[in-house]
BALOBA-1460 file (C-alpha; in Angstrom, 3 decimals):
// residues 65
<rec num="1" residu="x" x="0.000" y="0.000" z="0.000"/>
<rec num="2" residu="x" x="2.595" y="2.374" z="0.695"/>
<rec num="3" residu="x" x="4.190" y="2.245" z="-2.962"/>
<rec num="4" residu="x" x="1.174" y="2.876" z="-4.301"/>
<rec num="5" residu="x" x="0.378" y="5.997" z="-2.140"/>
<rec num="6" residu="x" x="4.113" y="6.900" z="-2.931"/>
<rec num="7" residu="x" x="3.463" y="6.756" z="-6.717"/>
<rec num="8" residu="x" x="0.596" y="8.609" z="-6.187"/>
<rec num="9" residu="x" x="2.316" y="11.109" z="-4.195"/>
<rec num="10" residu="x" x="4.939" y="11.430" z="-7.306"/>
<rec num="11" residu="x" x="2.119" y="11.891" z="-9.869"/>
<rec num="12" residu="x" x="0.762" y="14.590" z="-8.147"/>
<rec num="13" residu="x" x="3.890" y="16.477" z="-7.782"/>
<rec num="14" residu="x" x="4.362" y="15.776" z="-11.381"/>
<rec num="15" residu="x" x="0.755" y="17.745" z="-12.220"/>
<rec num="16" residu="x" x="1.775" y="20.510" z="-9.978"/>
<rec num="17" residu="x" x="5.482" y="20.912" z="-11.443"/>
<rec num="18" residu="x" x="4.047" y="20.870" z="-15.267"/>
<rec num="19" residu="x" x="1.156" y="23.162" z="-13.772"/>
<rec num="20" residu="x" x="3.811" y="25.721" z="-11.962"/>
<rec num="21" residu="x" x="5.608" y="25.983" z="-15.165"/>
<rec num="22" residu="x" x="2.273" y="26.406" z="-17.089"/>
<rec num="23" residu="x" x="2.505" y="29.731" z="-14.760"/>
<rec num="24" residu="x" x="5.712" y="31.028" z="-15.392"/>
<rec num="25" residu="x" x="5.240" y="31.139" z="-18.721"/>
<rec num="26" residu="x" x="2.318" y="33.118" z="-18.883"/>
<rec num="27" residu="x" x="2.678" y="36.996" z="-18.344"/>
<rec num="28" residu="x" x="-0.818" y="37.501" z="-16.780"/>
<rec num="29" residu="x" x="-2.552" y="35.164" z="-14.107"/>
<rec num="30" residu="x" x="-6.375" y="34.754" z="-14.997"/>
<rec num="31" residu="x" x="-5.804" y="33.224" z="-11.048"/>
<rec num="32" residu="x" x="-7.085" y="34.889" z="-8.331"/>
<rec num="33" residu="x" x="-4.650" y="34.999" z="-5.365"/>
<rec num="34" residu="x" x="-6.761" y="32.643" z="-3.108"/>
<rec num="35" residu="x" x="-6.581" y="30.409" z="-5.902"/>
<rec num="36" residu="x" x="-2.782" y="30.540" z="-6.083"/>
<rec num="37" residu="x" x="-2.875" y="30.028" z="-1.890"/>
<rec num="38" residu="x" x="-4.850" y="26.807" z="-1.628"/>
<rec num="39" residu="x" x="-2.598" y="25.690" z="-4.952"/>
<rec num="40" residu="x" x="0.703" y="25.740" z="-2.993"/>
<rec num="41" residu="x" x="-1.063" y="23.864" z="-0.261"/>
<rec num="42" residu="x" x="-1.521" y="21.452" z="-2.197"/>
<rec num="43" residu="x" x="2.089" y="21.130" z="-3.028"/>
<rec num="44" residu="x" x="3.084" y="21.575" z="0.354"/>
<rec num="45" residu="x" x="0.560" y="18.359" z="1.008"/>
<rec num="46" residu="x" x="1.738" y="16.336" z="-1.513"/>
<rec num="47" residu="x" x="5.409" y="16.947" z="-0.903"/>
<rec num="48" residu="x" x="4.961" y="16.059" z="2.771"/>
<rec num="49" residu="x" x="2.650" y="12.907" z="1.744"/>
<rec num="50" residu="x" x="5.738" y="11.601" z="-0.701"/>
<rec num="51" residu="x" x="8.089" y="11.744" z="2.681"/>
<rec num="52" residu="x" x="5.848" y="10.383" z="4.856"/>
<rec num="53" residu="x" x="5.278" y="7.305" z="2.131"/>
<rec num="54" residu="x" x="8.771" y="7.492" z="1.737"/>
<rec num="55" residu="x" x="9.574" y="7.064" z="5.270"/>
<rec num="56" residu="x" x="6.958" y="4.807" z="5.667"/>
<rec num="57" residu="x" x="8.626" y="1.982" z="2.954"/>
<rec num="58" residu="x" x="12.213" y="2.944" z="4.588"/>
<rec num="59" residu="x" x="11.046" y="1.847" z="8.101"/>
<rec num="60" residu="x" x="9.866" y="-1.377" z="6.497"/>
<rec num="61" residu="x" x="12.861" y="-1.986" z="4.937"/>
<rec num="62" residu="x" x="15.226" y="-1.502" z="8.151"/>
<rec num="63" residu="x" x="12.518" y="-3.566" z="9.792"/>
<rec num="64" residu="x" x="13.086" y="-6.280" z="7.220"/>
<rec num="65" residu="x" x="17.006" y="-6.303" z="6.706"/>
């Protein structure tokens, strides 16, 4: 279960990457700020769910060695 949370985890920080440099190439934002807020909570989510998944399959494989 944990791989597949941590290849979920991956995907989604894939999305937001491709999405942030969507962004960065545009010159205006048709995003409202608040928009742009709960956006880079979602990154900070997902980045902290692909080290918790990570740390998660790195326990188990201490456990098991």
């Amino acid at each position: 279960m944990d791989m597949s949370y941590l290849n979920q985890s991956l995907k989604n920080l894939e999305y937001i990457s491709q999405f942030e440099h969507y962004l960065s190439c545009r010159e205006d934002s048709d995003f409202s700020s608040e928009f742009l807020q709960s956006f880079n909570q979602l990154k900070i989510d997902a980045q902290l769910a692909t080290l918790n998944s990570t740390n998660a399959i790195m326990k188990k494989v201490k456990t098991a060695a």
